[in-house]
C-alpha positions in Angstrom: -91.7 41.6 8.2 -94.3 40.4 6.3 -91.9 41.0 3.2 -89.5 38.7 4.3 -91.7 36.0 5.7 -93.4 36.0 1.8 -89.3 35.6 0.4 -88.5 32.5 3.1 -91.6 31.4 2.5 -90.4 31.4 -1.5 -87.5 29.8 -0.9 -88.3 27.2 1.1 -90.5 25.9 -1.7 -87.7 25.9 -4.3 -85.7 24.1 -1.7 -88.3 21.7 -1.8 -88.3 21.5 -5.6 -91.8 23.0 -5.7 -92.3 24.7 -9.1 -93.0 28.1 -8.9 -94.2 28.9 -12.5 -96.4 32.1 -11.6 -96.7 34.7 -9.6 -97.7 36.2 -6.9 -101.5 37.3 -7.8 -102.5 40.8 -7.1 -105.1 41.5 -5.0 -108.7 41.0 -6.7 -110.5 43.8 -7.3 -114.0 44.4 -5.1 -115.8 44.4 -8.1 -115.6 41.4 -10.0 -115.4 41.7 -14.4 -117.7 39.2 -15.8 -116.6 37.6 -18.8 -116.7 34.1 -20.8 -115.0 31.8 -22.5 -116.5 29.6 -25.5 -114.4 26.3 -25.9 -114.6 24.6 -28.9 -114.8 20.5 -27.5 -115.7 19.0 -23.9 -113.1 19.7 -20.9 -110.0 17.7 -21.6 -105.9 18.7 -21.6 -106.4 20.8 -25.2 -107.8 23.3 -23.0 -105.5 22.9 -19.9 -104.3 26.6 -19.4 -108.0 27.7 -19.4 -108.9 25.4 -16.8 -105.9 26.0 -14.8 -106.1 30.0 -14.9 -110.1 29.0 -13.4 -109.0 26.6 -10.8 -105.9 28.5 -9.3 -107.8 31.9 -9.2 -105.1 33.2 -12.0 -108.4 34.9 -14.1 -109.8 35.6 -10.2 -106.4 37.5 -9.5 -107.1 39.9 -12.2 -110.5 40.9 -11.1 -112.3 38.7 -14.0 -114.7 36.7 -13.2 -114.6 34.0 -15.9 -117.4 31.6 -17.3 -115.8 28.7 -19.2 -118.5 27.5 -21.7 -117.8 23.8 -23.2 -118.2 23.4 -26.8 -119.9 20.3 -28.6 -120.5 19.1 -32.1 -123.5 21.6 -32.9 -121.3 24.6 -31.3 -119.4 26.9 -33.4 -117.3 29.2 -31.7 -117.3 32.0 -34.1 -120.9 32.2 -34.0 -121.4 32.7 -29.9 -118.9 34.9 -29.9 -120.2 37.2 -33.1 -123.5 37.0 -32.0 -122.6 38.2 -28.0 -122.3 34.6 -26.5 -119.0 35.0 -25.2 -116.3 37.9 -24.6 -113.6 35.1 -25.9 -113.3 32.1 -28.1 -111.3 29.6 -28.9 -111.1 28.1 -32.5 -108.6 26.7 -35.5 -107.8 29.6 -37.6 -108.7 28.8 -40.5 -112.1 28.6 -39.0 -112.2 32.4 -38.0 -110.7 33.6 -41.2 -113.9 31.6 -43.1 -116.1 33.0 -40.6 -114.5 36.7 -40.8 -115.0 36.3 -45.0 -118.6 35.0 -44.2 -119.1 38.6 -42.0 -118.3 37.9 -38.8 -116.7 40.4 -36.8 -114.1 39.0 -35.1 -110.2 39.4 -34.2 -108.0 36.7 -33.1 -105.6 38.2 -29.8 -103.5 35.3 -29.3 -102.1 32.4 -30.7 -101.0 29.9 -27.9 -100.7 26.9 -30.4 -97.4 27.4 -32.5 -97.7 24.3 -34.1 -100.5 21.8 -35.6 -101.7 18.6 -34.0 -103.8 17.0 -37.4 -102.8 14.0 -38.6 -104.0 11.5 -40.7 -103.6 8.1 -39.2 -103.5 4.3 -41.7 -102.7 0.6 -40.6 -98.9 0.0 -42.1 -100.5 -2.9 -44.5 -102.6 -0.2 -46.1 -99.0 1.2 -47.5 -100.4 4.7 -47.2 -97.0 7.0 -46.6 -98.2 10.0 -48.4 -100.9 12.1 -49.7 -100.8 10.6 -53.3 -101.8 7.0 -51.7 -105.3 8.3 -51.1 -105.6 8.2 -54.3 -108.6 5.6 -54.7 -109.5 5.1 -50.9 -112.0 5.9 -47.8 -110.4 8.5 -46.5 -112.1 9.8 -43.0 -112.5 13.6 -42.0 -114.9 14.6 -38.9 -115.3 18.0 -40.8 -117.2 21.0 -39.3 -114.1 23.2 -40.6 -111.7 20.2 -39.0 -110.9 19.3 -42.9 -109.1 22.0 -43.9 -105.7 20.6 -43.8 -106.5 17.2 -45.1 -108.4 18.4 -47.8 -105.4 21.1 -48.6 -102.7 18.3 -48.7 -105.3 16.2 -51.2 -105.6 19.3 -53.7 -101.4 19.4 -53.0 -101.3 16.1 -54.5 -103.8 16.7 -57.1 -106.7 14.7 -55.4 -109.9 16.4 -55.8 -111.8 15.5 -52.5 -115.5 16.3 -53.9 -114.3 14.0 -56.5 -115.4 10.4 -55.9 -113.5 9.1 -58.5 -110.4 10.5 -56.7 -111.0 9.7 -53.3 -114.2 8.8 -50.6 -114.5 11.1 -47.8 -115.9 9.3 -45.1 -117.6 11.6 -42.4 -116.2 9.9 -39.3 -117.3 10.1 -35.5 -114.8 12.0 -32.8 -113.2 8.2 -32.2 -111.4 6.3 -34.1 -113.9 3.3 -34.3 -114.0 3.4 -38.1 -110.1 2.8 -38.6 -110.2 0.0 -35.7 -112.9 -1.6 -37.4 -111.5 -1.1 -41.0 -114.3 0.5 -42.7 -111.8 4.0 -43.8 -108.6 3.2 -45.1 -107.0 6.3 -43.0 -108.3 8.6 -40.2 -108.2 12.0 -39.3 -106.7 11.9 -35.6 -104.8 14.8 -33.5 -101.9 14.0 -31.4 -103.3 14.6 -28.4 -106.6 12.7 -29.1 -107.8 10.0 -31.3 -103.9 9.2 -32.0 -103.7 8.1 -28.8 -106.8 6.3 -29.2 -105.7 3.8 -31.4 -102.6 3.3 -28.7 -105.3 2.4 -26.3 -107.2 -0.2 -27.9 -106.0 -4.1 -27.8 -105.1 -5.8 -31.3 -107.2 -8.8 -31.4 -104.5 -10.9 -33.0 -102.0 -10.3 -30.3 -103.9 -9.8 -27.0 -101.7 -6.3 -26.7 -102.0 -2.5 -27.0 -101.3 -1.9 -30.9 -97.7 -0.7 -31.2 -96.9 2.7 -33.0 -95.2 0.4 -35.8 -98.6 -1.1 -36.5 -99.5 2.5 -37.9 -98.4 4.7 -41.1 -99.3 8.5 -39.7 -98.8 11.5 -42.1 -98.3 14.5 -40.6 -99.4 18.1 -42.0 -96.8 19.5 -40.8 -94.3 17.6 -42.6 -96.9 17.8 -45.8 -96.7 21.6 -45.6 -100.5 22.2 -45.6 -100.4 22.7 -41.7 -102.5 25.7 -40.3 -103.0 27.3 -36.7 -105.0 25.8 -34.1 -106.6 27.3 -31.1 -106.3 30.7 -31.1 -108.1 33.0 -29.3 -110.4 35.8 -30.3 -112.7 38.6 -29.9 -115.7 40.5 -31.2 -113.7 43.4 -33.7 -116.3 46.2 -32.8 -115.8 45.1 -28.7 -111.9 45.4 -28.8 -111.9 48.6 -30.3 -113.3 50.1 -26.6 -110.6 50.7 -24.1 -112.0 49.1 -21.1 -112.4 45.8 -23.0 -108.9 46.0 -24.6 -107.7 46.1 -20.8 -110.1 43.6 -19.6 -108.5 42.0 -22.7 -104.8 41.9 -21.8 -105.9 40.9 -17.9 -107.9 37.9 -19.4 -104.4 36.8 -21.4 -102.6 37.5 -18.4 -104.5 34.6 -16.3 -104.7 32.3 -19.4 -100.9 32.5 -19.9 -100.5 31.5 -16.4 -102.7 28.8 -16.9 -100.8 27.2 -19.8 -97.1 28.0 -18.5 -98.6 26.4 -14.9 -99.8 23.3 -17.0 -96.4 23.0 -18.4 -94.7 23.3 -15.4 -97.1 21.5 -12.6 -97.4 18.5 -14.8 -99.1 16.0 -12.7 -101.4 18.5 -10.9 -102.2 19.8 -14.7 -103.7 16.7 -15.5 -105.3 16.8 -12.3 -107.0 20.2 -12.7 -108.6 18.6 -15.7 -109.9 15.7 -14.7 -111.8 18.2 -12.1 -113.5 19.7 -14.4 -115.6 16.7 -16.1 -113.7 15.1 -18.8 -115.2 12.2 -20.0 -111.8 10.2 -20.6 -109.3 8.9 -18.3 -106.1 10.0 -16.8 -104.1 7.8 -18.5 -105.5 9.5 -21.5 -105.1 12.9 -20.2 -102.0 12.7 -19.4 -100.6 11.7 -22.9 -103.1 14.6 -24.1 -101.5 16.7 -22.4 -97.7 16.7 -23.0 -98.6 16.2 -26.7 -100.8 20.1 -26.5 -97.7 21.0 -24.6 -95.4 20.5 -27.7 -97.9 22.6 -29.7 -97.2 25.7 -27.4 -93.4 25.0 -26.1 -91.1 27.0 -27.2 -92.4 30.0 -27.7 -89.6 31.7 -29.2 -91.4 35.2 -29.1 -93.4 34.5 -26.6 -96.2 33.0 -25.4 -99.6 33.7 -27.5 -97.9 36.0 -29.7 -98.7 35.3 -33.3 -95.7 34.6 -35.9 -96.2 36.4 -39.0 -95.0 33.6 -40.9 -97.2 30.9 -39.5 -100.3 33.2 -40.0 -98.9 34.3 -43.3 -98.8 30.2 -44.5 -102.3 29.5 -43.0 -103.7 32.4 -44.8 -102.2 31.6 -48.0 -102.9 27.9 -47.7 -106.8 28.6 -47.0 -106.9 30.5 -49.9 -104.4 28.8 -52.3 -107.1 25.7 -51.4 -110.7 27.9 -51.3 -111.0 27.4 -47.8 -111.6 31.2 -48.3 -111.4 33.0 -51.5 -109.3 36.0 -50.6 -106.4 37.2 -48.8 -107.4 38.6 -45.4 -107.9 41.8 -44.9 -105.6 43.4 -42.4 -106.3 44.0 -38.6 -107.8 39.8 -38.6 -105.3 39.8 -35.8 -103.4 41.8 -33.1 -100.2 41.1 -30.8 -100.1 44.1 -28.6 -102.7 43.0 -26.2 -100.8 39.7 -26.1 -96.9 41.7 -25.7 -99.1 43.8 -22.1 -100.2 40.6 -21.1 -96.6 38.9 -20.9 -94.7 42.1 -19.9 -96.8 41.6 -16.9 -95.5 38.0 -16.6 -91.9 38.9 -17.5 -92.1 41.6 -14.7 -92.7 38.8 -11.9 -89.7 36.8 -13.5 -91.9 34.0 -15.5 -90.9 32.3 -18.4 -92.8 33.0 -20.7 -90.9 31.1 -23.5 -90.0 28.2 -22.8 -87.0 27.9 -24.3 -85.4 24.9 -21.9 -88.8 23.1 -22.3 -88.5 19.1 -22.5 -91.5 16.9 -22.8 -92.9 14.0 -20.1 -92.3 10.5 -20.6 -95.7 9.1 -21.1 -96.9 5.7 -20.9 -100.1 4.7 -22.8 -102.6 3.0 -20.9 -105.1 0.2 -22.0 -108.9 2.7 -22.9 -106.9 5.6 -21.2 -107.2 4.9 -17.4 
């Protein structure tokens, strides 16, 4: 009976129109896993799935219990995690591969993010359209490993960015208060973020919300020098003991809930977030995240699985522009705990692709409210 009160109970929801993204969770186990998870910024949409798989008792479900740590300016992911921190981190690739040349031992287990979000945003009257127009100007970067792909596309277009009689690299705060003010000729800005940013603020000369067509954006992934972004990863010499690699594939298993969940429960998504202590608005949040939702959807082979080609173009770009000096070595990065995790989501009939995935229509607000 109880069988068949769980499937009307199912259906009534989808009659409703009730997304049903995940599935039922197992039963926890009595004895809860401790683990955590370093983040690499504040609680905001970016890190959505995490936050979901915490607040819906996905991670609970598997018998972890899961720490999320914020990150910050001074915090570098790598480090916790090398240095016993954190079980799990989350940083840009390029970041771990410098830090696995530097010694770290660490292994990235899945890559969520199949796309990059860096751009590099200029007021139209600037006539900046492409990388060769830096040539000459202030040219803004936040760093801290964030500079990567800028500083790949300059070399690309024969700019030396430690030259200053090429270019001046303006160490810029996370906002985009420099470009509103004019003091850098073009920012460095994510899709998600300090694009959006700019969207929010008023134009003094018109009294309005600055217009998209007010703005020349170059894109790294049109430039070719786009890398991987927030993937997740492990201590190497942790992962090699069985008990962690299945404490592993459970912790994937609750964060690919948590992202497929954020794509699917839009509006509570955003929700979720604003829980957790973000310090910008909804407006905000909500443009952040459909815009982190085009980074992950579709997953052609899946969700978190790494393409070989992707990883294959960040590692060669790093090195082809001495973000590290040699090819990595191999074993930097694994799939198979990532292919247990989503058989176990494919078994309960979630899509795990996101093949049909269209983005939300999102309005930006005036300062993101």
């Amino acid at each position: 009976m109880k069988k068949f009160a769980l499937i009307f109970v199912l259906l009534a929801l989808v009659a409703l129109g009730v997304a049903c993204s995940t599935p039922t969770p197992v039963q926890p186990t009595a004895e809860m896993k401790k683990v955590t998870l370093q983040l690499q910024w504040v609680p905001q949409s970016q890190f959505c799935g995490y936050y979901a798989a915490l607040d819906k008792g996905l991670w609970k479900a598997q018998g972890l219990d899961v720490t999320i740590k914020p990150g910050a300016v001074e915090i570098v992911p790598q480090q916790v995690v090398a240095t016993g921190g954190a079980e799990f981190g989350v940083a840009w690739l390029p970041k771990v591969l410098a830090s696995i040349e530097q010694g770290a031992d660490l292994v990235n287990i899945a890559q969520p993010f199949q796309r990059s979000g860096t751009l590099e945003v200029s007021w139209k009257d600037t006539g900046i359209t492409k990388p060769e127009d830096w040539k000459g100007k202030k040219v803004g970067t936040w760093g801290f490993g964030n500079e990567f792909e800028l500083f790949a596309a300059m070399r690309k277009a024969n700019i030396d960015p430690n030259n200053k009689a090429d270019v001046t690299i303006v160490q810029q705060p996370f906002d985009m208060s420099l470009l509103l003010n004019r003091e850098v000729d073009a920012a460095e800005a994510m899709t998600y973020n300090e694009y959006a940013q700019v969207l929010e603020a008023v134009n003094p000369a018109t009294g309005k919300l600055y217009q998209p067509e007010d703005l020349n954006v170059i894109n790294f992934n049109a430039v070719g020098t786009a890398m991987l972004q927030d993937g997740i990863f492990v201590p190497g010499e942790w992962i090699k003991n069985a008990a962690n690699q299945d404490t592993a594939v459970k912790f994937l298993t609750g964060a690919f809930q948590g992202w497929v969940y954020c794509r699917d429960n839009f509006e509570d998504a955003v929700n979720i977030v604003l829980k957790y202590g973000t310090t910008l608005g909804k407006g905000h949040q909500t443009w952040q995240l459909n815009e982190i939702n085009k980074l992950i959807w579709p997953s052609p082979n899946g969700l978190g699985i790494m393409d070989p080609a992707l990883f294959k173009q960040t590692a060669e770009i790093s090195q082809q522009f001495a973000v590290i000096k040699a090819a990595p070595k191999e074993g930097v990065y694994r799939t198979d705990l990532a292919q247990k995790a989503l058989a176990v989501l494919k078994g309960a009939n979630v899509d795990v692709t996101g093949a049909n995935y269209k983005p939300q229509t999102v309005q930006i607000t005036k300062g993101g409210e």
